[in-house]
BAVEX-90734 format. One record per residue (C-alpha): residue in one letter; x, y, z. Coordinates in pm, whole numbers, padded with zeros to 5 digits, always signed. Layout:
// residues N
aXYZ...
END
This chain:
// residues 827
x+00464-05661-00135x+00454-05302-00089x+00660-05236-00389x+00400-05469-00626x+00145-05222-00427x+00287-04904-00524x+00338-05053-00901x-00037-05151-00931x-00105-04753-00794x+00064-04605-01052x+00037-04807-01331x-00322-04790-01276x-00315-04410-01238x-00053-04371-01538x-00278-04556-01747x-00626-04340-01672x-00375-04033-01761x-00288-04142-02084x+00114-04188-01978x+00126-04551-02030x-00158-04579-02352x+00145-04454-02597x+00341-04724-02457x+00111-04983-02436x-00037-04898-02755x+00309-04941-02941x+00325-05273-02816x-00009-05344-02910x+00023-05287-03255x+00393-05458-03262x+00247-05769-03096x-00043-05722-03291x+00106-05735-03598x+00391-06019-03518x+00116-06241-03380x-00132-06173-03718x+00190-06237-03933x+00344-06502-03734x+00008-06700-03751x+00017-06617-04099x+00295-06754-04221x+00288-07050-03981x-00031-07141-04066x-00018-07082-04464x+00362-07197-04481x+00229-07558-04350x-00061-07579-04524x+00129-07473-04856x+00394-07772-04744x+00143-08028-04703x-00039-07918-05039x+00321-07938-05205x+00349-08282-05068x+00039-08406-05315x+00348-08342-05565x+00557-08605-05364x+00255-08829-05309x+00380-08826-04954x+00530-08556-04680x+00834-08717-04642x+01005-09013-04877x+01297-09232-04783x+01432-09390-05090x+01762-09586-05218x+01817-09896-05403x+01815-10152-05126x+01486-10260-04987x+01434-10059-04650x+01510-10162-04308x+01240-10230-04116x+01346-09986-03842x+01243-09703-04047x+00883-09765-04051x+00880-09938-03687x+01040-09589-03560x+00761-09406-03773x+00455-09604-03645x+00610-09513-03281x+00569-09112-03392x+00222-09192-03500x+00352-09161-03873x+00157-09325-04162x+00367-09533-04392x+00300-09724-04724x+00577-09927-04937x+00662-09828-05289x+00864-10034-05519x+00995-09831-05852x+01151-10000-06123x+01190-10007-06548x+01053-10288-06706x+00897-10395-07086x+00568-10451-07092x+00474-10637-07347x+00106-10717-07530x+00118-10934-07775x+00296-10785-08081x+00367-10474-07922x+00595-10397-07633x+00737-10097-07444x+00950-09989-07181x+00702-09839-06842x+00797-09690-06526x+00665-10018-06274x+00492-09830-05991x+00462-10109-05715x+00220-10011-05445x+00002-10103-05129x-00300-10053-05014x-00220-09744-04822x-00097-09558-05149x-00122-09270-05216x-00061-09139-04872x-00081-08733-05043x-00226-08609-05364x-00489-08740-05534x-00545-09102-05715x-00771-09063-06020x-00801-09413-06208x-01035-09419-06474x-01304-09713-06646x-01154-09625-06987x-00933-09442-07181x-00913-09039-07155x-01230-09087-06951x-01309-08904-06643x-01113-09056-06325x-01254-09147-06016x-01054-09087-05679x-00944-09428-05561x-00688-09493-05263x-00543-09824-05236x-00357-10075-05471x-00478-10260-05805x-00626-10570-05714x-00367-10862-05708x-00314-10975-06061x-00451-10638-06216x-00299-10323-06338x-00351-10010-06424x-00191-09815-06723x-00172-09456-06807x-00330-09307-07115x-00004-09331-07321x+00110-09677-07236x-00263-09806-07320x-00236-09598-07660x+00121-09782-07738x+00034-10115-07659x-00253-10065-07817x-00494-10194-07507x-00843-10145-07411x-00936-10201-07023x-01004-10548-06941x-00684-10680-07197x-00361-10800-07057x-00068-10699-07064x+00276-10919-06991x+00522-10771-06689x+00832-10971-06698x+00719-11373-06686x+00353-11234-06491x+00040-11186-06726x-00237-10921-06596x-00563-10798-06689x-00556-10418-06744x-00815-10321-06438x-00801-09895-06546x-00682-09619-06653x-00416-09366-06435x-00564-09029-06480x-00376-08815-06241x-00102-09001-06006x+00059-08816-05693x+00444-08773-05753x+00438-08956-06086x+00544-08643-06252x+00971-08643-06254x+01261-08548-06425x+01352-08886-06401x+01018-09049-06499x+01137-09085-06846x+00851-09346-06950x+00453-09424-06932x+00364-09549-06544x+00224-09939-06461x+00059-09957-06123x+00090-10289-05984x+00040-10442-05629x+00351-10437-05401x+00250-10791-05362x+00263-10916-05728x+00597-10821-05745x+00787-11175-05722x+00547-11318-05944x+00727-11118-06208x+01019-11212-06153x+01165-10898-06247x+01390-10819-05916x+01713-11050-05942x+02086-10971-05874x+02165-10657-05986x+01880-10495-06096x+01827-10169-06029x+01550-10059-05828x+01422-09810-05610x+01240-09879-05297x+01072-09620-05109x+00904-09592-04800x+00645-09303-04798x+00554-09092-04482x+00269-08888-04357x+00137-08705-04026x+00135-08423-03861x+00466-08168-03863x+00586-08235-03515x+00653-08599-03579x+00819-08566-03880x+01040-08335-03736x+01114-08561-03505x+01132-08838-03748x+01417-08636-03975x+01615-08518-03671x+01659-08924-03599x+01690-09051-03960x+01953-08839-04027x+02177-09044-03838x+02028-09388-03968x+02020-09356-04321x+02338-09474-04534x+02531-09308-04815x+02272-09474-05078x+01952-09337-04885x+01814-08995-04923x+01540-08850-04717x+01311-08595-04939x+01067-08370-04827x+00844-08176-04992x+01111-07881-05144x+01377-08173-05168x+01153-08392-05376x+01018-08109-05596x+01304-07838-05629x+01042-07600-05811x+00812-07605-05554x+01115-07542-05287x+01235-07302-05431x+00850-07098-05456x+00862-07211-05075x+01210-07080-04969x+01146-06751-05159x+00787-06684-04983x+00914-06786-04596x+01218-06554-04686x+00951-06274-04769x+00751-06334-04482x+01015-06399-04205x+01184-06064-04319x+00841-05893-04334x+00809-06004-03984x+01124-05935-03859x+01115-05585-04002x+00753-05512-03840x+00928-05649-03505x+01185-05368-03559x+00953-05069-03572x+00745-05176-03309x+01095-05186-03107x+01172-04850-03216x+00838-04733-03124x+00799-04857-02768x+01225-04713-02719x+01055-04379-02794x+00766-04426-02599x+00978-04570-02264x+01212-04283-02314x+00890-04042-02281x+00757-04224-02049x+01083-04207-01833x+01179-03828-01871x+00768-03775-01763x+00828-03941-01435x+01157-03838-01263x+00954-03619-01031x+00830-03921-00949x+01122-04101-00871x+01270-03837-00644x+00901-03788-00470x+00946-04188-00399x+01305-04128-00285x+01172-03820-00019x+00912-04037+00107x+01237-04331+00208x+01217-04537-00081x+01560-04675-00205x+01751-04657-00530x+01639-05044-00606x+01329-05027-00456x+01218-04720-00669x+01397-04911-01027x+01164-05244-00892x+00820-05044-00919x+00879-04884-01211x+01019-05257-01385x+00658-05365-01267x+00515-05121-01395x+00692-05198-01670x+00590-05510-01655x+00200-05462-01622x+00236-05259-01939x+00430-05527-02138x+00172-05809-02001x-00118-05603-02084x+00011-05483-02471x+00146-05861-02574x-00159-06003-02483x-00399-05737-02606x-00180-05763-02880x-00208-06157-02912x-00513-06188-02889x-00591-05897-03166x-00363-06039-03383x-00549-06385-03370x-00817-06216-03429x-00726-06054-03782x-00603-06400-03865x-00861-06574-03813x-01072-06284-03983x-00822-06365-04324x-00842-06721-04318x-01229-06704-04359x-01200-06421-04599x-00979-06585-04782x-01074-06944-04764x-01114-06995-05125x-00733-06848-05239x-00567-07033-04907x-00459-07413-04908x-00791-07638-04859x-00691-07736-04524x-00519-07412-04310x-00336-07601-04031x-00499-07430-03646x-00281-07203-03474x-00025-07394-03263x+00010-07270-02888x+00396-07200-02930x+00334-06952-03138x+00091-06734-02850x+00410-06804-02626x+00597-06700-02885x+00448-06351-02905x+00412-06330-02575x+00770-06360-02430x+00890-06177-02775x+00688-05853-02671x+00816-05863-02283x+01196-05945-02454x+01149-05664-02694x+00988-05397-02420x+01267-05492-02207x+01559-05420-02418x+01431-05149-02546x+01219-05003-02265x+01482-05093-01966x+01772-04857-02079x+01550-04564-02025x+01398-04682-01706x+01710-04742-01529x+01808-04368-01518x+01495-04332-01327x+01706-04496-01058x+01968-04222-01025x+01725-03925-00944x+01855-03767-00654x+01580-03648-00399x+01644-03286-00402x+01508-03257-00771x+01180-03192-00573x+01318-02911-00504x+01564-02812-00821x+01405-02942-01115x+01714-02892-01344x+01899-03191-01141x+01909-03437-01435x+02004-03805-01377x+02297-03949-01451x+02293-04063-01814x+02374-04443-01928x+02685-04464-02194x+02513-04475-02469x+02719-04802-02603x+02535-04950-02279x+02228-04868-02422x+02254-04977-02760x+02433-05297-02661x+02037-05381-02450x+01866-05338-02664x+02086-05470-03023x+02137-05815-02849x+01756-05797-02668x+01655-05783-03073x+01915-06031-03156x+01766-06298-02908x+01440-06216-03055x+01474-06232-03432x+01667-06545-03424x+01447-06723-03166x+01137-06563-03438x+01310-06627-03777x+01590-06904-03723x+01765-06781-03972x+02105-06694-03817x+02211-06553-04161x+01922-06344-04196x+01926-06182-03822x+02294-06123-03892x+02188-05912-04200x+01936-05686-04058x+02140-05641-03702x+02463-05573-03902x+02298-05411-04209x+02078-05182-03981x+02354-05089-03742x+02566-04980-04089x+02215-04862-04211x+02134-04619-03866x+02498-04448-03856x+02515-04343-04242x+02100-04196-04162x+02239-04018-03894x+02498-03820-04132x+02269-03839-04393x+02008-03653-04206x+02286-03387-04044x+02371-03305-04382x+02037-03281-04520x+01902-03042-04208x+02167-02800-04327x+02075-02798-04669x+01739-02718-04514x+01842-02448-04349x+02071-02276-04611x+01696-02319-04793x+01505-02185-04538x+01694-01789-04543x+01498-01675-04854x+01148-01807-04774x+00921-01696-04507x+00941-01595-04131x+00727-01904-04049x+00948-02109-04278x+01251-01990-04164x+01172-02006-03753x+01038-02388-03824x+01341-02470-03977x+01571-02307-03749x+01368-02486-03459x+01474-02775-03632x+01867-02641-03616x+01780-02579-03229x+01701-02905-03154x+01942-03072-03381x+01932-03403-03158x+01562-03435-03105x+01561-03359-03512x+01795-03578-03625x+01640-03882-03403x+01335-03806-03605x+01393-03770-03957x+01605-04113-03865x+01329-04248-03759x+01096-04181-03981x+01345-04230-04285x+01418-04591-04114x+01053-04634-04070x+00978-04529-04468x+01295-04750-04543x+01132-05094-04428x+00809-05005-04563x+00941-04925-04911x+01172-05193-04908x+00902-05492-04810x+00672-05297-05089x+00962-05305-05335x+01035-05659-05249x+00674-05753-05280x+00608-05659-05621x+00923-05769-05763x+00937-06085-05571x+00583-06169-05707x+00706-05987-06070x+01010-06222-06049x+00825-06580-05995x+00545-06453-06279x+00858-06432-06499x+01020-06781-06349x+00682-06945-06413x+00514-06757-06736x+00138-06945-06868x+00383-07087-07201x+00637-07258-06930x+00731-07587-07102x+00482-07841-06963x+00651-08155-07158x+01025-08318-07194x+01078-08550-07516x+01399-08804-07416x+01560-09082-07571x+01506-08824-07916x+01756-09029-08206x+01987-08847-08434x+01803-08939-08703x+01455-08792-08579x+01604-08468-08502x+01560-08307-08829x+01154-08432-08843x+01057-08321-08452x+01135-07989-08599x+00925-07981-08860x+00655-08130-08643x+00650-07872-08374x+00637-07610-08698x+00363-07807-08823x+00144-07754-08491x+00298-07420-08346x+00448-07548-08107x+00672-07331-07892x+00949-07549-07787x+01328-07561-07650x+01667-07616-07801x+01679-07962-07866x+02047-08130-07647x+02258-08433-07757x+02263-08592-07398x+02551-08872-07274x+02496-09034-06913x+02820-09069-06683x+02933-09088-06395x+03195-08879-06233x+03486-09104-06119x+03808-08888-05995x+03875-08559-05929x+04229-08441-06026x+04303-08775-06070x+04211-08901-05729x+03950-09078-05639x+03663-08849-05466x+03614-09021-05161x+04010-08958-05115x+03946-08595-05102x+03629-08452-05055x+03528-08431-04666x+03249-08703-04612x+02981-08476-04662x+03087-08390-05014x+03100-08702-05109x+02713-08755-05051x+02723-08506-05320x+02412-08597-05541x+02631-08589-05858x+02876-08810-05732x+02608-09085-05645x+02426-09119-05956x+02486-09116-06353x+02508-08741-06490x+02306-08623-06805x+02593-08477-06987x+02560-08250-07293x+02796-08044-07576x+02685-07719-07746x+02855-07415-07876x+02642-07190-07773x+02571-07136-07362x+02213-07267-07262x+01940-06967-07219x+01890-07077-06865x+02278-07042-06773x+02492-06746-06721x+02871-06752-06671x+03019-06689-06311x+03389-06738-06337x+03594-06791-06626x+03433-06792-07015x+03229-06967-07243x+03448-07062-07514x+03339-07394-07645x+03456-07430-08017x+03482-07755-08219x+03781-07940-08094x+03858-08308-07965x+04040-08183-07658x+03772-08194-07444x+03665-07901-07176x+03400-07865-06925x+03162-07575-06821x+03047-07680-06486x+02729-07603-06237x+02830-07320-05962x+02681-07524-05692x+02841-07863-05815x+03147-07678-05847x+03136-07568-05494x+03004-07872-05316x+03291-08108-05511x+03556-07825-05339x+03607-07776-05741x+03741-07450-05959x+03880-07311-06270x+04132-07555-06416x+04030-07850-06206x+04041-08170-06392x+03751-08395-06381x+03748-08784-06477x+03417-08952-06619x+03291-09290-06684x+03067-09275-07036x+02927-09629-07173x+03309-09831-07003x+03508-09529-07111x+03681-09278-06926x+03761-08924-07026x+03909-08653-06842x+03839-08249-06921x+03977-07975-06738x+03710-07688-06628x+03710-07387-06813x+03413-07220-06702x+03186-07203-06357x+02762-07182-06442x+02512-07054-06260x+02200-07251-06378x+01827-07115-06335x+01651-07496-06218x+01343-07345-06210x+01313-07260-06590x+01203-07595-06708x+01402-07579-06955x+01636-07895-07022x+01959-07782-06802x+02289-07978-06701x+02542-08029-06448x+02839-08028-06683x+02843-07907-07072x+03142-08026-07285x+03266-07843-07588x+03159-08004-07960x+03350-08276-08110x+03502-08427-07726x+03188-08642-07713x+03184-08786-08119x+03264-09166-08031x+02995-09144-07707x+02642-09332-07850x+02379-09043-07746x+02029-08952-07759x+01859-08588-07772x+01639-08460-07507x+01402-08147-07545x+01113-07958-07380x+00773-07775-07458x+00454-07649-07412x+00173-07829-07494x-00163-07665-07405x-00443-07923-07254x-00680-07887-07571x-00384-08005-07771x-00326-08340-07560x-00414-08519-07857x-00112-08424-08041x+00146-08668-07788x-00045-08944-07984x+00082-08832-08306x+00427-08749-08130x+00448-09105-08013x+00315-09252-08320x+00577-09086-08561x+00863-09154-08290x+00786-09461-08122x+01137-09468-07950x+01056-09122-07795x+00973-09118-07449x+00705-08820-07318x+00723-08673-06954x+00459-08507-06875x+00493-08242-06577x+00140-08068-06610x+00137-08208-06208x+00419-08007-06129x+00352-07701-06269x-00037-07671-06168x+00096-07702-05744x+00397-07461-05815x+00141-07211-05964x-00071-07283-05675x+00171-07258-05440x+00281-06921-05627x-00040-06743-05578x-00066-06835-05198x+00272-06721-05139x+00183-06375-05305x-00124-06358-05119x+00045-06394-04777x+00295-06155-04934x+00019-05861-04996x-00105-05910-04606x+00239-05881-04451x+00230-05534-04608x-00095-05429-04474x+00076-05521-04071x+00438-05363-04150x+00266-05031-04255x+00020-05044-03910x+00374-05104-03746x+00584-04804-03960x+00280-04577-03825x+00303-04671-03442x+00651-04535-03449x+00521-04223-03602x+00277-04140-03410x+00500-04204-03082x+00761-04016-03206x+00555-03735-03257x+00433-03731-02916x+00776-03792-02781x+00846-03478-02844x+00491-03309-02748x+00608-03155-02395x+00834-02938-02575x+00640-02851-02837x+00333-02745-02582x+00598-02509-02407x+00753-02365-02677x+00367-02277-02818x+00300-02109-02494x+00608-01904-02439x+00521-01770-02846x+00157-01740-02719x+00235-01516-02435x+00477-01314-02640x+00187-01258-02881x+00218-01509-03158x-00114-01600-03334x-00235-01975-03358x-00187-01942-03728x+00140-01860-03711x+00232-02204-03467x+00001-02433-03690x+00262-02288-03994x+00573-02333-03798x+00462-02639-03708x+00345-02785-04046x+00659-02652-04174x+00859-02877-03958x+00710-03177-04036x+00682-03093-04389x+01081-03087-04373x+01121-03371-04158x+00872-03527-04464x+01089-03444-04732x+01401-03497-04530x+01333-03873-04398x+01164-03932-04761x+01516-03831-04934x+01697-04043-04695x+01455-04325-04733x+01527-04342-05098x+01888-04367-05054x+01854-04651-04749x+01618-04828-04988x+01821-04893-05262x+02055-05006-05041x+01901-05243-04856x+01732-05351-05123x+02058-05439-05308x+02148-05631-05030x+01850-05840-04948x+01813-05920-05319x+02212-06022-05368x+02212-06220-05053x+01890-06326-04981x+01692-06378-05245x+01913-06449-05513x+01747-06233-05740x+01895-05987-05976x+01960-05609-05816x+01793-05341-06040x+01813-04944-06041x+01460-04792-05899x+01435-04418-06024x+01068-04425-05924x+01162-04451-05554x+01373-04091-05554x+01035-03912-05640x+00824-04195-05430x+00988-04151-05090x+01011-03779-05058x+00591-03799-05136x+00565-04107-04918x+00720-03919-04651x+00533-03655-04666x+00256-03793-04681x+00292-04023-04357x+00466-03775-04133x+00268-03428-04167x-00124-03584-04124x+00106-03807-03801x+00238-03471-03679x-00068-03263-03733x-00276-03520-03547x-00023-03535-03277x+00012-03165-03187x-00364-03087-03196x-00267-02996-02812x-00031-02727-02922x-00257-02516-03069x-00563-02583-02861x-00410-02559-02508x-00435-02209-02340x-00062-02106-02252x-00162-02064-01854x-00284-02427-01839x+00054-02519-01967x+00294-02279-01761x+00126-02367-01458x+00160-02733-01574x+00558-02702-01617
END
């Protein structure tokens, strides 16, 4: 009791002083800014997911080609999930004279559970929203299969033995837009189905069981249907089910966790060099607590309160600030966020709150702790230092303290591992970067002036204090750089993944014969479109000439390849969206067949260069060995394949072509003409797709330009507490030159000249950390391609300078307006 006494004393009187403000104000802004970005990306990240899932139609999708069990949706409607029943399946339709193959959408009356439903009254008229299913013995048809069958609404149409009356028009249909969506979509009721008589032995369907609610149930719901679902089920999600919109996804909570993380680290760095202060300020103190009977424990137990107190009182000053801002962006931004911004959940207050206590711990502690070995007669002998931690000790707190912390913040054990590694690698090579750059400074300094030369060689003095700083601030100027650097390319890079011309359209089931006139016809009309592919389907059968279930592990073997038919293709030349990882692209005319394959395929079939691989094509089997490794750019939307033959091994394979392009919307007209003169052509339209990855695009880079605003508030904290770490010495050093006679504008020179070489120094090193790290994060992380930035060498020197002389000027104003008694008499 007395010792929680004592603590509220002091921490009361250390905080009307100003000894505790730095401290707390460090964690402030760290909190601060991890709560605002935290929020941020939680909140934006779900709303973006639930948004993607109007691609899906649903947030989560069981299918396979067996109906369901029952256990699925019983389990759901336990978790409070919503569920509706889809049946997919190809059929001819047929109306009178005319017939074609659809895409049989079988629904009930809880479709579409996400997205929007827009049937309309006639066709290319304006759709209405509907939810629900046709009424039984109705349909509806989209624009193109009402064009070919040449229908009106309120004709019928013939599915399998089952005659209809067309009831509308699909306008826009949530998750109808696929890859594997190769024909026009029939909406039917889930119920007319056996009427049809379409399912029998052997058909091949796809049943589906759609999900919906809110995120804590469906993580519950995917941690226990992972177990349940068999080899022929897959469970989808909303980056699973749309691979362009995971990838926009994975790439912006990449961004943001490592903007996050990295704003963590300088508020860490800051409040180290603030508890250090804090800690050297009060051994008198500690050895005035130890005259007056306190013990070594008891005297380490009020200051950890203390401690304590301060962390409580920054993290939630910081919490609540940082709710705040975000709630200050949301409404700001209302109109560029998702429609519906998910509230902040309570874990993530908790969150921030045991974060900033973990964080001022392990980096606050270490410096505390000496406080404990301050011998009582420093009352009287002031030079009686305490005995000093091993600095391994030190560094080992407070490197697993932010270890705990960044993986508990960005689960991401691959990530964490990166930054603690990376930055560890990253601090030692500053440290000898900066030693060698303050003696270049000082070989500089000889020939310039006295004030030049005594604020360098002040510098050279203090050559630990210096080179803490200009690592500091060239660590501090690294992260900043390197989240601005990553923010405009990451943005620059999905601009160029997702250009206004992307192809918007895939032509399949193109014949030989037709080749020849769909290239005159996208001449005709301008259109910009893609190489056009002979395409095979098979299926992979044995690997080396065993049997893949005899030698992959068992989760290879739910390999997606392996559990479907491929699209195969042959070319000589290597697709635009491919570019060669191992081995080479030599695929000349010849009927000894070779393979290029997908990197990822490749890796997940345990696969590599001069593996043999056995397909199934149309009853016929045909082995190729693999001659080259691919790494394939999905996102493109460009026509792209697992495995490419060479010419001539595929002759005696019957084939079709398959191609892609862009078709603005005031050209929609033109599929009818498409159609028309190629009735055997199927259209997939992916307009769907592409309008929710751009949206998701934007949002992402929108949460992206925020995250910068909070790292740079963090990057300052730790300037402006390393510049008053160091202020004590500073004000006696300006009175000892005071008393000997020195003018004020000769210490405002001397000290402007330091920090305009602690600029230029932690700028130079900043530009050699940042490329770097920025090599690093883009090779590993982000998957993007590494470039050279020559802007940066002239950028950081200028950044630095800019950042640390106003931070040092501000934070010295005491050194030149103090008079030299008030400080002697002080020390």
């Amino acid at each position: 009791m007395l010792s929680l006494s004592l603590a509220w004393k002091l921490f009361w009187r250390d905080w009307k002083s100003g000894e505790l403000r730095i401290l707390i104000f460090a964690l402030w802004v760290a909190i601060g800014g991890l709560t605002a970005i935290t929020l941020l990306v939680d909140r934006i990240d779900r709303g973006m997911t639930k948004e993607a899932a109007q691609v899906l139609g649903a947030d989560r999708l069981i299918s396979g080609p067996r109906p369901i069990d029952a256990k699925f949706s019983e389990h759901a409607s336990e978790l409070g999930l919503n569920t509706s029943d889809l049946l997919w399946f190809s059929s001819v339709v047929v109306a009178e004279e005319e017939f074609h193959l659809a895409t049989v959408r079988a629904v009930d009356a809880q479709f579409p559970l996400a997205g929007s439903l827009e049937i309309a009254d006639k066709a290319f008229g304006e759709g209405k929203l509907t939810r629900g299913a046709p009424e039984s013995g109705t349909v509806w048809l989209s624009n193109r299969l009402l064009y070919l069958l040449k229908l009106s609404v309120g004709d019928t149409v013939q599915v399998g033995v089952a005659t209809m009356k067309v009831a509308g028009v699909v306008v826009v249909e949530p998750g109808g837009s696929s890859f594997f969506n190769f024909s026009p979509t029939l909406i039917m009721n889930i119920n007319d189905v056996p009427s049809t008589d379409i399912v029998q032995p052997g058909s091949r369907l796809s049943y589906r069981l759609a999900l919906s609610g809110s995120e804590s149930a469906l993580s519950d719901f995917d941690q226990w249907a992972e177990s349940e679902l068999n080899k022929s089920q897959r469970l989808l999600g909303a980056d699973s089910g749309a691979p362009q919109l995971g990838s926009a996804l994975g790439r912006a909570k990449n961004y943001l966790n490592l903007a996050g993380v990295l704003g963590l680290i300088l508020g860490g760095i800051a409040i180290a060099i603030a508890a250090n202060r804090y800690a050297n300020r009060h051994f008198d103190h500690s050895a005035l607590l130890r005259c007056m009977g306190l013990k070594k424990n008891q005297v380490l137990s009020i200051f950890c309160l203390v401690l304590l107190l301060a962390g409580l009182s920054g993290s939630l000053l910081g919490s609540a600030s940082g709710y705040l801002v975000n709630e200050v962006l949301i409404k700001a931004l209302a109109d560029l966020l998702p429609e519906k911004v998910p509230a902040p959940q309570l874990a993530t207050f908790l969150i921030s709150l045991v974060t900033g206590l973990t964080v001022l711990i392990g980096f606050a502690l270490p410096a505390l702790i000496c406080i404990r070995s301050i011998q009582p007669m420093r009352i009287l002998r002031r030079d009686l230092a305490p005995v000093n931690l091993s600095s391994w000790f030190i560094v080992s707190v407070a490197v697993f303290a932010l270890s705990l912390v960044l993986y508990w913040y960005a689960q991401n054990l691959k990530l964490v591992l990166a930054i603690v590694v990376g930055g560890g690698v990253l601090t030692m090579i500053s440290l000898l970067a900066a030693s060698g750059l303050l003696k270049l400074a000082r070989r500089w300094s000889q020939t310039r002036s006295i004030a030049v030369k005594f604020g360098v060689e002040h510098l050279q003095r203090h050559k630990s204090a210096s080179l803490i700083q200009i690592t500091a601030f060239g660590l501090t100027l690294t992260l900043i750089l390197t989240i601005f650097l990553l923010r405009n390319e990451l943005i620059a890079d999905w601009k160029a993944q997702l250009p206004a011309d992307a192809p918007n359209h895939f032509l399949v089931n193109i014949q030989q014969e037709d080749v020849d006139d769909l290239h005159q016809l996208f001449a005709s009309k301008d259109i910009k479109a893609a190489d056009i592919f002979p395409m095979v389907r098979g299926r992979v059968t044995e690997l080396n000439g065993e049997k893949p279930e005899q030698v992959l592990p068992e989760k290879a073997q739910n390999h997606n390849s392996l559990r479907r038919e491929l699209n195969l293709t042959w070319r000589n030349e290597m697709p635009e969206a491919n570019s060669i990882e191992q081995g080479e692209w030599n695929m000349r005319d010849a009927t000894e067949p070779q393979i290029s394959m997908e990197q990822k395929m490749a890796e997940a079939l345990h696969l590599t260069l001069g593996d043999e691989v056995t397909f199934t094509i149309g009853g016929q089997t045909i082995s190729a060995p693999i001659t080259s490794i691919r790494k394939v750019d999905w996102d493109s939307f460009q026509p792209n394949f697992y495995v490419i033959f060479n010419p001539g091994a595929l002759d005696e394979m019957p084939s079709t072509y398959i191609t892609s392009f862009f078709l603005p919307p005031d050209q929609k007209l033109v599929l009818n003409e498409l159609v028309r003169q190629f009735p055997t052509v199927s259209v997939i339209e992916l307009d769907l797709i592409l309008n929710e990855v751009r949206s998701v695009l934007e949002k992402a880079s929108l949460a992206v330009e925020m995250v910068l605003v909070f790292v740079i508030l963090a990057g300052l904290a730790v300037l402006f507490a390393t510049t008053r770490a160091t202020l004590d010495e500073k004000l006696y050093e300006s009175a000892i030159l005071k008393t000997l006679g020195a003018r004020r504008d000769f210490i405002r020179k001397t000290t402007l000249v330091e920090y305009w070489v602690l600029g230029i120094l932690s700028g130079g090193m900043a530009a050699i950390a940042t490329e770097g790290l920025a090599f690093a994060l883009y090779t590993y992380i982000f998957k993007m391609d590494a470039v050279w930035h020559a802007w940066i060498w002239l950028a950081a020197p200028v950044a630095g300078l800019l950042m640390v002389v106003p931070a040092g000027a501000i934070g010295n104003r005491k050194v030149l307006s103090l008079p030299p008694v008030a400080i002697l008499n002080d020390s």
